[in-house]
DRENDO-1510 file (C-alpha; in Angstrom, 1 decimal, always signed):
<recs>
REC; n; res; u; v; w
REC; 1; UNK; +11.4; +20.0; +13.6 .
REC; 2; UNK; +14.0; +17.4; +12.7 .
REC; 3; UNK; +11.3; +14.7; +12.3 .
REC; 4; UNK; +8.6; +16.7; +10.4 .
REC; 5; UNK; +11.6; +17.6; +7.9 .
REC; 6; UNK; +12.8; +13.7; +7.4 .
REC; 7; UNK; +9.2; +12.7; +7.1 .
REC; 8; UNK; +8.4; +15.2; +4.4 .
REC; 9; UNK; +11.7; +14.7; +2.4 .
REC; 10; UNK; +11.5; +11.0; +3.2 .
REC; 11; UNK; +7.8; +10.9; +2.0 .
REC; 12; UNK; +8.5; +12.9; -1.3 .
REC; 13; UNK; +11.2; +10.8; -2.1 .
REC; 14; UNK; +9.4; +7.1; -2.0 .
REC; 15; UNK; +6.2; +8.7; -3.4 .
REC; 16; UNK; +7.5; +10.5; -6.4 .
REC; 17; UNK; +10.4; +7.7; -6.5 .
REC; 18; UNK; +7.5; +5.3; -7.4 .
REC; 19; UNK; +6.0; +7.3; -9.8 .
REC; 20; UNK; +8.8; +7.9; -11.6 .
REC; 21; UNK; +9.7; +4.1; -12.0 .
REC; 22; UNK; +6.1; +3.5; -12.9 .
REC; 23; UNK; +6.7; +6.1; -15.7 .
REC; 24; UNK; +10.0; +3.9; -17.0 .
REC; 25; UNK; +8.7; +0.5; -16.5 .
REC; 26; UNK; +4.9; +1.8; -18.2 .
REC; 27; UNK; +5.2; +2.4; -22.1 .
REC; 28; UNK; +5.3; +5.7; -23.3 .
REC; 29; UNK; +7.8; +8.0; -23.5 .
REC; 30; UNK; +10.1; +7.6; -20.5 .
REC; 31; UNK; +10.2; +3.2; -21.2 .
REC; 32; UNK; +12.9; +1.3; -20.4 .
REC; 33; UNK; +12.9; -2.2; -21.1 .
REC; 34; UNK; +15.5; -3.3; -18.5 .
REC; 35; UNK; +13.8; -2.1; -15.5 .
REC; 36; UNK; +10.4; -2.9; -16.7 .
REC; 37; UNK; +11.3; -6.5; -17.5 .
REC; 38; UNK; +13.6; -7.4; -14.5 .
REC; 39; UNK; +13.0; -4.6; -11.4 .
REC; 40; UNK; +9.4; -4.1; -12.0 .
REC; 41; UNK; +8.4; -4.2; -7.8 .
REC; 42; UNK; +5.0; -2.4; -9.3 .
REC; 43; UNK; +4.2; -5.3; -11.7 .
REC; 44; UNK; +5.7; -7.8; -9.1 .
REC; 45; UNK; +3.0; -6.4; -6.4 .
REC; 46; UNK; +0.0; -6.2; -8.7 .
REC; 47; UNK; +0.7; -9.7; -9.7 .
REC; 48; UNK; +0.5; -10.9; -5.5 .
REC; 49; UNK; -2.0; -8.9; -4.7 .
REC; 50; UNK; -4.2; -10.5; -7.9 .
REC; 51; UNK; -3.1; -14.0; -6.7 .
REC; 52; UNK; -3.7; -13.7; -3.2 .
REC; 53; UNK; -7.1; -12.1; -4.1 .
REC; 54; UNK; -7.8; -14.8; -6.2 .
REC; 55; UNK; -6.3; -17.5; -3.8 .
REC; 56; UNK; -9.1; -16.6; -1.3 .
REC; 57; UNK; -11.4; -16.4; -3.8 .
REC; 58; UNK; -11.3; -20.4; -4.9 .
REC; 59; UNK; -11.2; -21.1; -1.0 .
REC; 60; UNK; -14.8; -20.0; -0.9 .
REC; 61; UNK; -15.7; -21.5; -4.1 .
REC; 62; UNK; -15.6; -18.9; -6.5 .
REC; 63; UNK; -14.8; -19.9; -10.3 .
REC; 64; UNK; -11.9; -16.5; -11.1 .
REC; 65; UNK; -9.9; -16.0; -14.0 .
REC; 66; UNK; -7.6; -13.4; -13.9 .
REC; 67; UNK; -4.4; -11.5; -16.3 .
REC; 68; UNK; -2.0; -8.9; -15.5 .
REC; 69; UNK; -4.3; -6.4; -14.6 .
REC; 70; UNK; -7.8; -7.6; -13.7 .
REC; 71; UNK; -9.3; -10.6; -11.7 .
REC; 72; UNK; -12.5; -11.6; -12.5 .
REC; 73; UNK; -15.4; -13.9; -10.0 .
REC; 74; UNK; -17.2; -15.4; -12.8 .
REC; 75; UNK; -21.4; -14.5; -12.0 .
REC; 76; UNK; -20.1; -11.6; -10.3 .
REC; 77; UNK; -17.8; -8.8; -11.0 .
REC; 78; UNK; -14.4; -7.6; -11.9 .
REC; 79; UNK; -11.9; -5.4; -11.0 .
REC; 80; UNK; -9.2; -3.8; -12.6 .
REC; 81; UNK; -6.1; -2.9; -10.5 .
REC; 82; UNK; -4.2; +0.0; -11.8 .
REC; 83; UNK; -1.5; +1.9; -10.4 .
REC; 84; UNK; -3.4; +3.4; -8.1 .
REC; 85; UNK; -5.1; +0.5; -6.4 .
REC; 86; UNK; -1.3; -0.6; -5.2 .
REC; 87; UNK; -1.5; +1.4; -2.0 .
REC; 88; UNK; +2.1; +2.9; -2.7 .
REC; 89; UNK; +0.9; +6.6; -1.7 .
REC; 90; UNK; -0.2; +4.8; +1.7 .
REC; 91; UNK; +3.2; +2.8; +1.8 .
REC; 92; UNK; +5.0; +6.0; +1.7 .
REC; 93; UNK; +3.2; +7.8; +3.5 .
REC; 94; UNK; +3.2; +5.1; +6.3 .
REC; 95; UNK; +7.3; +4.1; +5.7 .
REC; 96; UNK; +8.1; +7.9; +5.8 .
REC; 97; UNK; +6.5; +8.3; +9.3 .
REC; 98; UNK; +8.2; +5.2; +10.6 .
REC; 99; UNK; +11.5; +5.7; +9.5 .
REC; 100; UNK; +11.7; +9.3; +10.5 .
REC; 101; UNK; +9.9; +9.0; +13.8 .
REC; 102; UNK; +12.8; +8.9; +16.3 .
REC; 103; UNK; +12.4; +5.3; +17.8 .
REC; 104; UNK; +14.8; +2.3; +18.1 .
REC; 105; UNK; +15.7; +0.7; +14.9 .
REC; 106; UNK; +14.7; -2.7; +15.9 .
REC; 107; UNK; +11.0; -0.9; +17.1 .
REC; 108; UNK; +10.8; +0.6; +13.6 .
REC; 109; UNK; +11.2; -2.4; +11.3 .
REC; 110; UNK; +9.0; -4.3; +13.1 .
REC; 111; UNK; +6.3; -2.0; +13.4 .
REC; 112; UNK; +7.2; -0.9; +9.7 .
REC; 113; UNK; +7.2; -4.6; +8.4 .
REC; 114; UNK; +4.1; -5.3; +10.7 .
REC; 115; UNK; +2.3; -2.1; +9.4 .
REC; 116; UNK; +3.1; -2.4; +5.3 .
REC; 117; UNK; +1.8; -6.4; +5.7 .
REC; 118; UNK; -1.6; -5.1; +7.2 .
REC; 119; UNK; -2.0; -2.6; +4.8 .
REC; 120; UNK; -1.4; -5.0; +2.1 .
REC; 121; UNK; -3.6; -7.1; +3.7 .
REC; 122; UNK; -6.6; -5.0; +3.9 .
REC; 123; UNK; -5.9; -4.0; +0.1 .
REC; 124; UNK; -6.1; -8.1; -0.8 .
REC; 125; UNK; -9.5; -7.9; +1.6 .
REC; 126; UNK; -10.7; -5.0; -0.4 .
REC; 127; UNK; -10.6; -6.3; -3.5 .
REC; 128; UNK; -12.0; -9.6; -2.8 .
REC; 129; UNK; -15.1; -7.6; -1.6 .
REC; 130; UNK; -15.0; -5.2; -5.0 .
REC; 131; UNK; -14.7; -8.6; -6.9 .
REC; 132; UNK; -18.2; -10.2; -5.2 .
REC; 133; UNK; -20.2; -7.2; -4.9 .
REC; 134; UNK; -19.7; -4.1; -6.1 .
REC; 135; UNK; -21.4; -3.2; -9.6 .
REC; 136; UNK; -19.8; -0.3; -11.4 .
REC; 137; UNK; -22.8; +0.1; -13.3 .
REC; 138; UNK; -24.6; +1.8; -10.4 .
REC; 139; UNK; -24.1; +5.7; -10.4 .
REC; 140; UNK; -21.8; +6.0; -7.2 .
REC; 141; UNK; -21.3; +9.3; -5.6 .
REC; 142; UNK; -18.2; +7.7; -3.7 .
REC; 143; UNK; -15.5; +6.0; -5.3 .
REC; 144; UNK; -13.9; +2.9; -3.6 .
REC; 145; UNK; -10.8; +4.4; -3.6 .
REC; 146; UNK; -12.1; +7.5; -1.5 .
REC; 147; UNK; -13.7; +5.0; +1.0 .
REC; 148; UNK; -10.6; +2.7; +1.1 .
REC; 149; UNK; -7.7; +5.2; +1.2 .
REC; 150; UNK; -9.4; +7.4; +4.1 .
REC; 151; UNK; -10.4; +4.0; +6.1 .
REC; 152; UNK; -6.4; +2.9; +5.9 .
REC; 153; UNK; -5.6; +6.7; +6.9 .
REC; 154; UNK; -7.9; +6.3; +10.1 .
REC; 155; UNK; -6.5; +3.2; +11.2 .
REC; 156; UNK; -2.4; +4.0; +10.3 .
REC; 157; UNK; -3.5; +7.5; +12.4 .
REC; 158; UNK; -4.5; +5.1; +15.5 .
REC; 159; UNK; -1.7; +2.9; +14.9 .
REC; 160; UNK; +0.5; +5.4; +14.8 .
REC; 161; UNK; -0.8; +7.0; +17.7 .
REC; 162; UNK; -0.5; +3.8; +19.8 .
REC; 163; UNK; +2.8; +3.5; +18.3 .
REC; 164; UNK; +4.4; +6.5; +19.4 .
REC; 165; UNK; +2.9; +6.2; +22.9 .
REC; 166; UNK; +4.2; +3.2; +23.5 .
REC; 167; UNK; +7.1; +2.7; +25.6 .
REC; 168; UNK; +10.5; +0.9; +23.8 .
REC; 169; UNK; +12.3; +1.4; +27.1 .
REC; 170; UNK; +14.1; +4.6; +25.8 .
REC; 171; UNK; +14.3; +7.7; +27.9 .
REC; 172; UNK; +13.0; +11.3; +27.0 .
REC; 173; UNK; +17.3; +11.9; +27.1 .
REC; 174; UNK; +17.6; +9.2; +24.2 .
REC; 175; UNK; +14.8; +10.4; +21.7 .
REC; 176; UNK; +15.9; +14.1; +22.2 .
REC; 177; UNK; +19.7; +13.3; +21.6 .
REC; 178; UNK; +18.1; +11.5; +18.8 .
REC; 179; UNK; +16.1; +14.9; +17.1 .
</recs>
């Protein structure tokens, strides 16, 4: 009971934590200048995730030009990466499970740093593909987003699994005292 608790109230908290500094560091009517010109994580993960998109890009010869919200594969396509193609609903939803899920702390930032790098990693691969060949012209009955976020929900649910399973050389007396 103690886990589901922490892992709701721990998921709540970084999911509506980053909406709420998107809000501030977006213009409108909750802007503040001095968290969105020096503590903007959003902006500062947008701006990796185009670079690293358009890093391996150029590696397999693509001509890309890209700004602060799009990356473009010149004879091909471009993408646009709003707020939420950052993966941050999946990063808290991931984080919150990990850091509520009674292991050892040294198991749970390792798994926790492995797990958000993958994800992150599977976003950059994403958005290469979206770059080369998808065509928002065609009438889709499924958006990318619907396909991505339930692929990354899949795997986290087996890694998780795996995770939990596997034995960090604590006793059944350690994670009870523990809940």
């Amino acid at each position: 009971m103690r886990f589901a608790i922490t892992f709701i109230a721990l998921f709540l908290a970084f999911y509506y934590f980053n909406i709420g500094f998107f809000s501030i560091t977006s213009q409108g009517r909750h802007y503040t200048p001095f968290f969105a010109e020096h503590l903007n994580y959003i902006k500062w993960l947008r701006d990796f995730l185009i670079w690293c998109s358009a890093a391996i890009l150029k590696c397999f010869g693509f001509a890309v030009v890209t700004n602060d919200y799009s990356l473009l594969v010149a004879g091909k396509g471009m993408i646009t990466l709003v707020y939420s193609c950052l993966g941050l609903g999946v990063m808290s939803f991931f984080s919150a499970f990990v850091i509520a899920f009674p292991k050892p702390l040294n198991a749970k930032i390792i798994f926790l740093l492995t797990g958000l790098l993958i994800i992150q990693f599977l976003n950059i691969a994403r958005f290469v593909f979206l770059a080369i060949f998808w065509d928002k012209k065609n009438g889709q009955i499924i958006d990318h987003h619907t396909i991505f976020n339930g692929l990354i929900y899949i795997l986290i649910s087996i890694s998780l699994y795996f995770w939990v399973k596997a034995d960090t050389g604590t006793t059944a007396n350690d994670v009870k005292n523990r809940a």
